[in-house]
N, C-alpha and C positions, 0 to 999 in steps of 0.2 A: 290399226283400227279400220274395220268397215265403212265405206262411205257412201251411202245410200245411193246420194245424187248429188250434185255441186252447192247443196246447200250445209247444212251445219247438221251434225248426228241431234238425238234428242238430249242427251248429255253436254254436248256442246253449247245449245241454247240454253241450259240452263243454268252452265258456269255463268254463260256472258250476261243474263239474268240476275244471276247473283253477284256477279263484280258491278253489274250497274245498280246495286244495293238494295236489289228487289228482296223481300222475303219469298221463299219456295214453297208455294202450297202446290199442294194435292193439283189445284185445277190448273195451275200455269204449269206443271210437271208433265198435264194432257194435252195443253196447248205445245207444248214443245215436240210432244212426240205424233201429235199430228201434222205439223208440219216439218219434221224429219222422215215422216213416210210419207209425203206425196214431193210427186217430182214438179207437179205445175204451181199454178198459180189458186189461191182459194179467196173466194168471196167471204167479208164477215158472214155472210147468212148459211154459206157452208161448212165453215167452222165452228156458228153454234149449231147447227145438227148435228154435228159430230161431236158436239161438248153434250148436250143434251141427253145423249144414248147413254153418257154414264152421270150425267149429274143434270136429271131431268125437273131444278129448281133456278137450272143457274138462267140470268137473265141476258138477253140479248145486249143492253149495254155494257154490263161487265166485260162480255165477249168484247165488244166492237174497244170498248175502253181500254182494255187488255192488248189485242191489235196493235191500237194508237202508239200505246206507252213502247209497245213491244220494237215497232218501227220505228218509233224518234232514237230508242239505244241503237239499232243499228243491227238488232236480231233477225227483224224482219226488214224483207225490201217490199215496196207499195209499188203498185200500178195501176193507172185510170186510165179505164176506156173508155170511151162514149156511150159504149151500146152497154157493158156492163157496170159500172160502176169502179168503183176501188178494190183492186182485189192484194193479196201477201203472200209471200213464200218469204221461204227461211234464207235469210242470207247467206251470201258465198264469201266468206270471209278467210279463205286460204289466200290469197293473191289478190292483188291491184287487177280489177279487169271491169271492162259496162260491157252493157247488153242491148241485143239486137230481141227487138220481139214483135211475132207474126201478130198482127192483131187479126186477123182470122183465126187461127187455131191454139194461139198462146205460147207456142211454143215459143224459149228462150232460147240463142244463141248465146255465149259469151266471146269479148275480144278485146284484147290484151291490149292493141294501141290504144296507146290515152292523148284526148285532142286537147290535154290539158298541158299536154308538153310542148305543143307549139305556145309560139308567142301570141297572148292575151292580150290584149288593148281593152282593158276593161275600164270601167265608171269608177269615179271617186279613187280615195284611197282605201280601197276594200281588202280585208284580210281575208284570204281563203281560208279554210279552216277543213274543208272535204268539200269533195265531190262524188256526182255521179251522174254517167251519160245514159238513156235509153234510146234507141233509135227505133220505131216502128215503122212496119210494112208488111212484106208479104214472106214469107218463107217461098222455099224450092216446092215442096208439095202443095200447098195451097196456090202459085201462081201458075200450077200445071192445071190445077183444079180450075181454076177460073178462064185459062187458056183454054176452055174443051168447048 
């Protein structure tokens, strides 16, 4: 099977939709195959323009509520930025890995060491149950960009 980009095909999202015991409408079927054809990052407010071109009733919260739910199962991954908000792409769910990401251009890196495998001295007796790392800054072409 074809793989667009390091996120999950549009079939893919919708299995993991369904095993986290969502029912499969029509519009979470277009929610899935929007974010199986983009390779970045998308704002709720560009995802419901993109839901809107075909289903020019559906509401902005459903969308953002849709997102939510979408992201707590672990289909989508979230990121906050300062300047834009929250924004989702579809999770990478083939391998254990976190990410590096340009907060100038969005672009994501992925990388495979996990700083979960050193020794934690953590609070209380806390159960991990998952993780995930983000590291922001600057990519190679944006710190060339700001070097000029």
């Amino acid at each position: 099977m074809a793989h667009t980009h390091a996120g999950g095909t549009a079939k893919e999202i919708v299995d993991a939709m369904a095993r986290g015991g969502w029912r499969i409408t029509e519009q979470r079927r277009r929610l899935a195959e929007i974010f199986a054809g983009c390779e970045g990052y998308l704002s709720p407010k560009d995802v419901y323009e993109a839901m809107t071109v075909h289903y020019p009733g559906v509401s902005f919260d459903t969308v953002y509520r849709n997102l939510r739910l979408m992201s707590e199962m672990g289909v989508l991954e979230q990121f906050y930025s300062m300047d834009a908000g929250l924004k989702f792409k579809a999770a990478c769910n083939h391998h254990h890995h976190h990410h590096l990401i340009c907060t100038n251009c969005e672009k994501t890196l992925t990388f495979d060491y996990c700083p979960m495998e050193q020794e934690m001295r953590l609070p209380g007796n806390f159960k991990i149950m998952n993780h995930r790392f983000e590291v922001y800054g600057l990519c190679e072409g944006c710190q060339s960009e700001v070097g000029r």
